[in-house]
Jmol script that loads the backbone (N, CA, C; Angstrom):
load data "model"
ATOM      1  N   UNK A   1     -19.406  11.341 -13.070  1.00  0.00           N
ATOM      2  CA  UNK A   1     -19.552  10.804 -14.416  1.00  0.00           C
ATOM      3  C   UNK A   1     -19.586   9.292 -14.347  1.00  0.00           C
ATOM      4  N   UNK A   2     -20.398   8.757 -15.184  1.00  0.00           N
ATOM      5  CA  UNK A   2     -20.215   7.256 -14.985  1.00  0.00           C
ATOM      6  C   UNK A   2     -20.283   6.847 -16.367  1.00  0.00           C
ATOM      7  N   UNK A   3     -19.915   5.840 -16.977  1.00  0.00           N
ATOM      8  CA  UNK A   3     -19.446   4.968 -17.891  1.00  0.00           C
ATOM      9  C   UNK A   3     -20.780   4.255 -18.265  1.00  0.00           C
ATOM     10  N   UNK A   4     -20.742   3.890 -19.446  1.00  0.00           N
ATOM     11  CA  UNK A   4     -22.116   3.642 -20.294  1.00  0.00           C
ATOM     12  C   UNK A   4     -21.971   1.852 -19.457  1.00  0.00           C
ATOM     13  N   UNK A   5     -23.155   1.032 -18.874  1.00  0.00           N
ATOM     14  CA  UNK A   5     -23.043  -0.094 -18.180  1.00  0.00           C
ATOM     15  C   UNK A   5     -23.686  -1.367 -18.940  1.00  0.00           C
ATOM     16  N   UNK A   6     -22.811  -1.493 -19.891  1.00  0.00           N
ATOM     17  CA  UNK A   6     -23.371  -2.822 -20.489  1.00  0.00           C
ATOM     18  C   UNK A   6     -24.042  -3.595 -19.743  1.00  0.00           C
ATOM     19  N   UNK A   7     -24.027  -5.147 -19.982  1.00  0.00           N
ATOM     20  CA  UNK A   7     -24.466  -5.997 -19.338  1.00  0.00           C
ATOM     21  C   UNK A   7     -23.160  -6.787 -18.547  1.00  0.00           C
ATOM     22  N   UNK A   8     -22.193  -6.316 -18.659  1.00  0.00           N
ATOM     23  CA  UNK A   8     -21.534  -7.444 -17.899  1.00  0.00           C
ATOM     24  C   UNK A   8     -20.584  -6.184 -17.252  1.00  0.00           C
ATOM     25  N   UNK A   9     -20.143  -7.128 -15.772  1.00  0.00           N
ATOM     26  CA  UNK A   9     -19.497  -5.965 -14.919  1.00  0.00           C
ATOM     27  C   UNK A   9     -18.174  -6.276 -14.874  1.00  0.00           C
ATOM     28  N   UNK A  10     -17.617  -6.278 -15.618  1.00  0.00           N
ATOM     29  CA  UNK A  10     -15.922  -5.684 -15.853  1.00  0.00           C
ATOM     30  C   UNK A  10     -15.985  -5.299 -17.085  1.00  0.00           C
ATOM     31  N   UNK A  11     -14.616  -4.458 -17.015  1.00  0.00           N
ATOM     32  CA  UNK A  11     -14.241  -3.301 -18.531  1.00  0.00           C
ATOM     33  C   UNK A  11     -13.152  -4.018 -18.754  1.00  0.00           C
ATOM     34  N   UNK A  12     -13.029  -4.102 -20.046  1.00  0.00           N
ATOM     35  CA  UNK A  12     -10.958  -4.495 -20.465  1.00  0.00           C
ATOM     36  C   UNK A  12     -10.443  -3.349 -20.303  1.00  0.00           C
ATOM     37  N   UNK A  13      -9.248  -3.700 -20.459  1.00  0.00           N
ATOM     38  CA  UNK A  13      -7.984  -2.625 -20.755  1.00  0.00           C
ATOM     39  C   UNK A  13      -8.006  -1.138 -21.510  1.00  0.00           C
ATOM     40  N   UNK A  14      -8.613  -1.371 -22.766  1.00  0.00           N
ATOM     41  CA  UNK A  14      -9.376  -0.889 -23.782  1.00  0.00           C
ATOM     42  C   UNK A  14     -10.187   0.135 -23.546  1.00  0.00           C
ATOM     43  N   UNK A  15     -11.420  -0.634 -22.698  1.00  0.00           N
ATOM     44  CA  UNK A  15     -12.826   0.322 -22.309  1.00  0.00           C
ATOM     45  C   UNK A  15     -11.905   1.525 -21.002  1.00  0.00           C
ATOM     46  N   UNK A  16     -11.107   1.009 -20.405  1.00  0.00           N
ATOM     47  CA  UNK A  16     -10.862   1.947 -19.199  1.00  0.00           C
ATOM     48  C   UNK A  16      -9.948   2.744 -19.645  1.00  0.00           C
ATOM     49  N   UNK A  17      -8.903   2.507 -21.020  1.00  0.00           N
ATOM     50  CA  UNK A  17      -8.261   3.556 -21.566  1.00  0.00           C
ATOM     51  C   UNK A  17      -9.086   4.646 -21.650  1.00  0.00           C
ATOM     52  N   UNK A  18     -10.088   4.348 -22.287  1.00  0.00           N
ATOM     53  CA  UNK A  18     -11.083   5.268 -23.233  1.00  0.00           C
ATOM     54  C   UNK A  18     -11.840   6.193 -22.519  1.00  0.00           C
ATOM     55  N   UNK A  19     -12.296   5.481 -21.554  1.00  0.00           N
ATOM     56  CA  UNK A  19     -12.774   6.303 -20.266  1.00  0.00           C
ATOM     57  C   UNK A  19     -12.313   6.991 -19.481  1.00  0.00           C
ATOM     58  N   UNK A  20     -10.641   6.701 -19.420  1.00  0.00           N
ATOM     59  CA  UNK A  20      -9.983   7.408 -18.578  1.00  0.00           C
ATOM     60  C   UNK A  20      -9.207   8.707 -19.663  1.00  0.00           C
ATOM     61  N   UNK A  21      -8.975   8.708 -20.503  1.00  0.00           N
ATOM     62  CA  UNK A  21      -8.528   9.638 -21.661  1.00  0.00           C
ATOM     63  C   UNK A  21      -6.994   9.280 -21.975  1.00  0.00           C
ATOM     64  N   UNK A  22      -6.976   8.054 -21.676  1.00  0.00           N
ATOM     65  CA  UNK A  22      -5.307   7.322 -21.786  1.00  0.00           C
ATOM     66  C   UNK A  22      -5.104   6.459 -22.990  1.00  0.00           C
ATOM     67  N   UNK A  23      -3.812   6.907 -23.206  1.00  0.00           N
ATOM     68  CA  UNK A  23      -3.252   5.760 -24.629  1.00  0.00           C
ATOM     69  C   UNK A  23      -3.749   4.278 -24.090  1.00  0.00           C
ATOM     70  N   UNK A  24      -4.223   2.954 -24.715  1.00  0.00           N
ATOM     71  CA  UNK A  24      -4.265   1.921 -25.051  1.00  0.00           C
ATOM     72  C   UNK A  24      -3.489   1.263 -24.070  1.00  0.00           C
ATOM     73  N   UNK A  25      -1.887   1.580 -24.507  1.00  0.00           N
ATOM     74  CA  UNK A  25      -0.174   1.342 -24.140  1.00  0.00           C
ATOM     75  C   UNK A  25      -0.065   1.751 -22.686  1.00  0.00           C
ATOM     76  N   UNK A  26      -0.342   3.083 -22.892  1.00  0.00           N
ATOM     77  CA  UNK A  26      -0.166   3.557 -21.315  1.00  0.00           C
ATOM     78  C   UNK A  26      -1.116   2.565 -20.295  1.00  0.00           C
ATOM     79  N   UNK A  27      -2.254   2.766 -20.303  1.00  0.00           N
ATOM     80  CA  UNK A  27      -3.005   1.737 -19.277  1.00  0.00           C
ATOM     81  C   UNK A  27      -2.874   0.261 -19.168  1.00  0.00           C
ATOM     82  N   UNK A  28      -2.623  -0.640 -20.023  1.00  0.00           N
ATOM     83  CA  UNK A  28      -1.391  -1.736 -20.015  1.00  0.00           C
ATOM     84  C   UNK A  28      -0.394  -1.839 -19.268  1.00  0.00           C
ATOM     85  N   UNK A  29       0.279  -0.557 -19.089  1.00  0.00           N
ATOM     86  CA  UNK A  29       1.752  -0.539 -18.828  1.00  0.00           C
ATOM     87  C   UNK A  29       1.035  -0.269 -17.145  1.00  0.00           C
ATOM     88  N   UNK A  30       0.299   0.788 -17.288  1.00  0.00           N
ATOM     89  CA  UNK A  30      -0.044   1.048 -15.274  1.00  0.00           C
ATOM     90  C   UNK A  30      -0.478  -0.475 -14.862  1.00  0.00           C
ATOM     91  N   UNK A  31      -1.634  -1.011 -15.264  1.00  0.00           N
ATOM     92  CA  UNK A  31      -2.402  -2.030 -15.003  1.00  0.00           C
ATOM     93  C   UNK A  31      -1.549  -3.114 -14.751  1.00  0.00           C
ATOM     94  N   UNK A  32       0.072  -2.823 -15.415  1.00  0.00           N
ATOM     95  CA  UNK A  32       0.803  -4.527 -15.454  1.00  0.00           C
ATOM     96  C   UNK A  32       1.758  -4.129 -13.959  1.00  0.00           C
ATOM     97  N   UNK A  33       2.022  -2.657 -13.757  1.00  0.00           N
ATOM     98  CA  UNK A  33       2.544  -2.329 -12.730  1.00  0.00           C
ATOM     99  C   UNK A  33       2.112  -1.823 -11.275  1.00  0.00           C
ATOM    100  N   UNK A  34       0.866  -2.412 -11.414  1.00  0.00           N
ATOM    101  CA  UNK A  34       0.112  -2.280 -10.364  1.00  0.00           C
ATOM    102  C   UNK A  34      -0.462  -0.509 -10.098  1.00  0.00           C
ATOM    103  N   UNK A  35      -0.165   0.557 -10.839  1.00  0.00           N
ATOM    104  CA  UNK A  35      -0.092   1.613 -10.760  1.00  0.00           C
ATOM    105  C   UNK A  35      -1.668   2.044 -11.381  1.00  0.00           C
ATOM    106  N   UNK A  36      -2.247   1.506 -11.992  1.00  0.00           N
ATOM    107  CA  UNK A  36      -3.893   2.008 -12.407  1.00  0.00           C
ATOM    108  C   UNK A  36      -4.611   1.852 -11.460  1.00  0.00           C
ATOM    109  N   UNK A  37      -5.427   3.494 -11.200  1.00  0.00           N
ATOM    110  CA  UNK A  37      -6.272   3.633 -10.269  1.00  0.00           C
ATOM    111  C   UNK A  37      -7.608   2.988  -9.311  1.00  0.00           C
ATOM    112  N   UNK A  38      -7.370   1.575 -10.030  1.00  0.00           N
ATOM    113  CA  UNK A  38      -8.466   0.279 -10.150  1.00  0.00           C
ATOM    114  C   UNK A  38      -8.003  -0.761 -10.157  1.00  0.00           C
ATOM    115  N   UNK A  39      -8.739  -1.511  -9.145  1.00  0.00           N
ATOM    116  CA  UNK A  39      -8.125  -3.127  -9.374  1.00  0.00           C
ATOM    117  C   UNK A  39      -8.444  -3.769 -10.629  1.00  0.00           C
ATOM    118  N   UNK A  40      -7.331  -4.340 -10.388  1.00  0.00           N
ATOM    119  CA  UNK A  40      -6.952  -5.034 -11.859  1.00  0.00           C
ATOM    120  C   UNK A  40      -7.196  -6.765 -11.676  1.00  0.00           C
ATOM    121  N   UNK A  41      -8.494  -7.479 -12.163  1.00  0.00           N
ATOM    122  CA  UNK A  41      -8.164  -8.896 -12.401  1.00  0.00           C
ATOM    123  C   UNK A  41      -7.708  -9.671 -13.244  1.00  0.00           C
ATOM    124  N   UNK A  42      -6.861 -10.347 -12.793  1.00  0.00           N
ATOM    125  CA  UNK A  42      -6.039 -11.312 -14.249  1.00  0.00           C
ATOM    126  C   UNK A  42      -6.659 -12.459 -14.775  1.00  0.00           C
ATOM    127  N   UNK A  43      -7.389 -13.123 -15.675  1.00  0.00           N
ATOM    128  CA  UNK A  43      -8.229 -14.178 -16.422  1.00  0.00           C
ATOM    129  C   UNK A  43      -7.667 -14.665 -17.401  1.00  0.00           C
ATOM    130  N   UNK A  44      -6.532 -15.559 -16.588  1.00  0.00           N
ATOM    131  CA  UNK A  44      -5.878 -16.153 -17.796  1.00  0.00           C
ATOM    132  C   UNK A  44      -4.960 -15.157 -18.036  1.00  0.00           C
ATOM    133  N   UNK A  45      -5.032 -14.923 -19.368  1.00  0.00           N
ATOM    134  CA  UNK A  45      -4.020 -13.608 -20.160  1.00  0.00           C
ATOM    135  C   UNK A  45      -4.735 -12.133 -20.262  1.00  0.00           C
ATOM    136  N   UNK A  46      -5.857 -12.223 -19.938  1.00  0.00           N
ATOM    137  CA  UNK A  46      -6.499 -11.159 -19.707  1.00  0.00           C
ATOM    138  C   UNK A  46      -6.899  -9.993 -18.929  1.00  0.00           C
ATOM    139  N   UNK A  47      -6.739  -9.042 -18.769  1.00  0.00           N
ATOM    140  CA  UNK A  47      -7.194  -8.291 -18.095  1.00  0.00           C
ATOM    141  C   UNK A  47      -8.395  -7.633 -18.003  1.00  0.00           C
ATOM    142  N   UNK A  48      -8.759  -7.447 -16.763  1.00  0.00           N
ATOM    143  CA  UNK A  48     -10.282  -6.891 -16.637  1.00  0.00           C
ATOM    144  C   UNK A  48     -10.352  -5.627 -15.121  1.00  0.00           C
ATOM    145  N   UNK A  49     -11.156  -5.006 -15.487  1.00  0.00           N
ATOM    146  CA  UNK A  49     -11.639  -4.336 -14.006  1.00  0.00           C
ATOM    147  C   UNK A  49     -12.977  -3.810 -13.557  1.00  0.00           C
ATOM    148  N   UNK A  50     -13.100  -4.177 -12.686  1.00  0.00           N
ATOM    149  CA  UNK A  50     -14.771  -4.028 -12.199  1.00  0.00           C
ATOM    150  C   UNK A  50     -15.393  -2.521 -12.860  1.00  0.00           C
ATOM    151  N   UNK A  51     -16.087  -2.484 -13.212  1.00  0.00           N
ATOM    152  CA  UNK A  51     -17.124  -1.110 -13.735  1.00  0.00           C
ATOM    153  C   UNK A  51     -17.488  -0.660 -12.552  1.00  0.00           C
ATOM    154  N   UNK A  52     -17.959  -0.877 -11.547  1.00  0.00           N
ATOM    155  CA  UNK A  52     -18.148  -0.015 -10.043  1.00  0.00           C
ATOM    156  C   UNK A  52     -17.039   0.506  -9.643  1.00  0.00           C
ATOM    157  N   UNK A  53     -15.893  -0.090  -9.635  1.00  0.00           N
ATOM    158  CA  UNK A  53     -14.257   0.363  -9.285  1.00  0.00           C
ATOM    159  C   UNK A  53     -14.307   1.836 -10.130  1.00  0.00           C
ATOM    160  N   UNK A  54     -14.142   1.345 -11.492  1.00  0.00           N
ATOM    161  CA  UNK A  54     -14.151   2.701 -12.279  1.00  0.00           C
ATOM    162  C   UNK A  54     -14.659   3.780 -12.123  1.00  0.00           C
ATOM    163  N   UNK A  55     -16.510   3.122 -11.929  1.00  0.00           N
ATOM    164  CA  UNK A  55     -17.280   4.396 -12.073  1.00  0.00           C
ATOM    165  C   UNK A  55     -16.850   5.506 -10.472  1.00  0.00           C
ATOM    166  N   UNK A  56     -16.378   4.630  -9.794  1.00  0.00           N
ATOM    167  CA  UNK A  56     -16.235   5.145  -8.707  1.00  0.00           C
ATOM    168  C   UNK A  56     -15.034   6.507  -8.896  1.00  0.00           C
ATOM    169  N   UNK A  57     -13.964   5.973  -9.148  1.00  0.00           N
ATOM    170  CA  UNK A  57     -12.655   6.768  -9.554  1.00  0.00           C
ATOM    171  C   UNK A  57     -13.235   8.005 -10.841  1.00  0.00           C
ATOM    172  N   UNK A  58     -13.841   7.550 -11.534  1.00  0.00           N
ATOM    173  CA  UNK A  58     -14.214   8.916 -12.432  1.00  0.00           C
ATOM    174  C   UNK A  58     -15.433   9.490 -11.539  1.00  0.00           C
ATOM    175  N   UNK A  59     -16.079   9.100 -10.124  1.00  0.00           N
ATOM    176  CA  UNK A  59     -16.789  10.376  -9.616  1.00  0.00           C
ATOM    177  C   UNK A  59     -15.692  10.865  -8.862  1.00  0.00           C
ATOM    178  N   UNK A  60     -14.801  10.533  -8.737  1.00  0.00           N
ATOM    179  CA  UNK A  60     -13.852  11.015  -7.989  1.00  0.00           C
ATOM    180  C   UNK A  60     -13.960  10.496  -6.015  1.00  0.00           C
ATOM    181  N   UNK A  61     -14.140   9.248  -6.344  1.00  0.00           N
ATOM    182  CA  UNK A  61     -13.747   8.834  -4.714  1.00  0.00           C
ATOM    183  C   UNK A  61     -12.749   8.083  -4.778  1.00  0.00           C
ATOM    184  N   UNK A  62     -12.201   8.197  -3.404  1.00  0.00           N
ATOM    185  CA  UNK A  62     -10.868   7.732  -3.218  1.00  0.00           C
ATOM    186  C   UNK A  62     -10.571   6.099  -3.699  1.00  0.00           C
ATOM    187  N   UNK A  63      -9.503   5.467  -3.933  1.00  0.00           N
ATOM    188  CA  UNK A  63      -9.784   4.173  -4.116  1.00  0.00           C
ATOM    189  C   UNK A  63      -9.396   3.869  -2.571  1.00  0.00           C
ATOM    190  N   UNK A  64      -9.886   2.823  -1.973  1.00  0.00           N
ATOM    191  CA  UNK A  64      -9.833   1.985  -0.775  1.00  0.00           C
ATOM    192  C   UNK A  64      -8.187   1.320  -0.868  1.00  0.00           C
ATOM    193  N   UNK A  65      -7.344   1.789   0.819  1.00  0.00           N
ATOM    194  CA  UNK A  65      -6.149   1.284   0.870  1.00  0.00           C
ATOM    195  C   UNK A  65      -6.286  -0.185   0.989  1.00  0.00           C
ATOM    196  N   UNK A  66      -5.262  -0.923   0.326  1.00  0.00           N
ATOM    197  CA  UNK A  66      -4.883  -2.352   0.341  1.00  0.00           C
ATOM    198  C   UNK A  66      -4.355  -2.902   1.812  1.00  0.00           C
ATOM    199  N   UNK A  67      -4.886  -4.277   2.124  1.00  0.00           N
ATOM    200  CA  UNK A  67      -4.282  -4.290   3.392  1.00  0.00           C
ATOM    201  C   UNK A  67      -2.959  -5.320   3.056  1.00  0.00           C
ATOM    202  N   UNK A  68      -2.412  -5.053   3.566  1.00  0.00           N
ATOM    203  CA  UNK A  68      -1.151  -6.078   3.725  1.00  0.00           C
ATOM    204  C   UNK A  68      -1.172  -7.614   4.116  1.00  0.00           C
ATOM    205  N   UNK A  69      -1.442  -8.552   3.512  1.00  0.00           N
ATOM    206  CA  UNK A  69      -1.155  -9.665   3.906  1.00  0.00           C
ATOM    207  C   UNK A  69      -0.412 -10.351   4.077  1.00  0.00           C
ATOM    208  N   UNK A  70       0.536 -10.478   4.737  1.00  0.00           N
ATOM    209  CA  UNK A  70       1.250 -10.733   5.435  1.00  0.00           C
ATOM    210  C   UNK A  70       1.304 -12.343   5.448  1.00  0.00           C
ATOM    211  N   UNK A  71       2.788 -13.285   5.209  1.00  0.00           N
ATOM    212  CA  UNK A  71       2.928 -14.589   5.473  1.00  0.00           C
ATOM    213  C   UNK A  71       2.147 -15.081   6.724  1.00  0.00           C
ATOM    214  N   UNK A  72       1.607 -16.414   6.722  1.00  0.00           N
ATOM    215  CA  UNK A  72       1.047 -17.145   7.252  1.00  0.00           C
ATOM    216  C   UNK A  72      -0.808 -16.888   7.620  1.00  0.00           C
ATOM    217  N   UNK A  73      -1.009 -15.816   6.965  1.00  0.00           N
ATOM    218  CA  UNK A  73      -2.294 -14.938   7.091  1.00  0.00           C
ATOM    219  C   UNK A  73      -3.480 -15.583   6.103  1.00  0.00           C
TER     220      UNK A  73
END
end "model"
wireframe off; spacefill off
backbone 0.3
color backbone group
């Protein structure tokens, strides 16, 4: 399934609730705790997340492990 692709490539908070079938509140609350299935960029006070990230997670592929960066790296 993929998500209707405006013209610009990140979703708010909002669009990925909606897409994902989640309260507003709830995806806020994952997104602030690092726990939503998508990277999350911060802009200022804003939140955003890539539309390829998404569309990816609603076809159902894995999200890619984080590497550890580590001091002095």
């Amino acid at each position: 399934m993929q998500t209707a692709q405006p013209d610009r490539a990140t979703a708010t908070i909002e669009e990925v609730a909606a897409a994902f079938g989640i309260a507003r509140s709830t995806a806020y609350e994952l997104a602030k705790s690092d726990r939503l299935p998508v990277p999350v960029i911060r802009l200022g006070r804003r939140l955003v997340v890539p539309r390829a990230a998404m569309d990816r997670v609603l076809a159902g592929e894995p999200r890619p492990r984080r590497r550890w960066r580590g001091a002095g790296r």
